[in-house]
C-alpha positions in Angstrom: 30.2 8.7 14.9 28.9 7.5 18.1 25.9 6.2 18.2 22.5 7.4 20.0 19.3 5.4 20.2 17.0 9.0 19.1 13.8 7.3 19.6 12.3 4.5 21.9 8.6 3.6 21.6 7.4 0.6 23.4 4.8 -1.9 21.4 4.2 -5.2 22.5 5.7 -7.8 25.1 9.4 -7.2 25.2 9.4 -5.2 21.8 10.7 -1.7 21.4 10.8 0.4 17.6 13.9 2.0 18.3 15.6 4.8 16.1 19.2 5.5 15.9 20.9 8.9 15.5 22.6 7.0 11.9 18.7 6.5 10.6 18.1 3.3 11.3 15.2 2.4 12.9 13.0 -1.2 13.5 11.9 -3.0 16.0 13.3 -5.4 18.3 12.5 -7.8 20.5 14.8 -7.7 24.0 13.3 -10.7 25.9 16.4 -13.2 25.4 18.7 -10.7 26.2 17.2 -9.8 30.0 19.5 -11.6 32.1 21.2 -11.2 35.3 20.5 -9.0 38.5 20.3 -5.3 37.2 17.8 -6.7 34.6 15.7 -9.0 36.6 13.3 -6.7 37.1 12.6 -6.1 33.7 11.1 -9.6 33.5 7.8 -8.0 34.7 6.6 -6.5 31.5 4.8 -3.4 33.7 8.8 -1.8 34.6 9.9 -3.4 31.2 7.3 -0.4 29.6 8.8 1.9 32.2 12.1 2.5 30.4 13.3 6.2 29.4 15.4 8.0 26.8 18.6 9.4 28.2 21.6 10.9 25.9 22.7 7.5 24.6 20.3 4.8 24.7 17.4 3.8 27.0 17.4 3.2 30.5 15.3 1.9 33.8 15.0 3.7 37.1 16.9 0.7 38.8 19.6 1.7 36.6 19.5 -1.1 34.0 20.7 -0.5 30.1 21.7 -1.4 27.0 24.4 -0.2 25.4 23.4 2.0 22.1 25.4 -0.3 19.8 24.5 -3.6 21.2 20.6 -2.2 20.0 22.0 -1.1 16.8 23.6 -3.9 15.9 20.3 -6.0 17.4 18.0 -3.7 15.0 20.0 -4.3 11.7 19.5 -7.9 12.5 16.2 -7.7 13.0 15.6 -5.6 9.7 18.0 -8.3 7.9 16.4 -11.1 9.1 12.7 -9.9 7.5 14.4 -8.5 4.5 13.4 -10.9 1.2 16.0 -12.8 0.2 16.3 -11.5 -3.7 
């Protein structure tokens, strides 16, 4: 299956609640993963919120992304890392 971010809402700071076209879905947090040229501009948080949904994953008018499974595999750390340990 290849995978599709499905749904991108911006909340806070550098955090997105993304959904995946697999189910999963959380929140992540993309500020130590903004680095070189295409992505400078997404240091300033007003284009950061700018970002849109295209048929894979999200994207910024100056042509910056993130590959769909590189946010996948981001958001099922994410959810691991807050699960309870039983």
């Amino acid at each position: 299956m290849l995978l599709k971010v499905t749904h991108a809402k911006y909340l806070k700071g550098y955090q997105l609640k993304l959904q995946f076209n697999d189910g999963l879905s959380g929140v992540i947090n993309l500020q130590d993963h903004i680095h070189g040229p295409v992505f400078e501009p997404l240091k300033d948080k007003t284009f950061f919120k700018k970002f849109q949904l295209n048929r894979w994953t999200i994207e910024w008018e100056n042509g910056a992304d993130f590959a769909p499974e590189f946010l996948h595999e981001l958001t099922a750390q994410q959810k691991k890392a807050i699960q309870p340990k039983s």
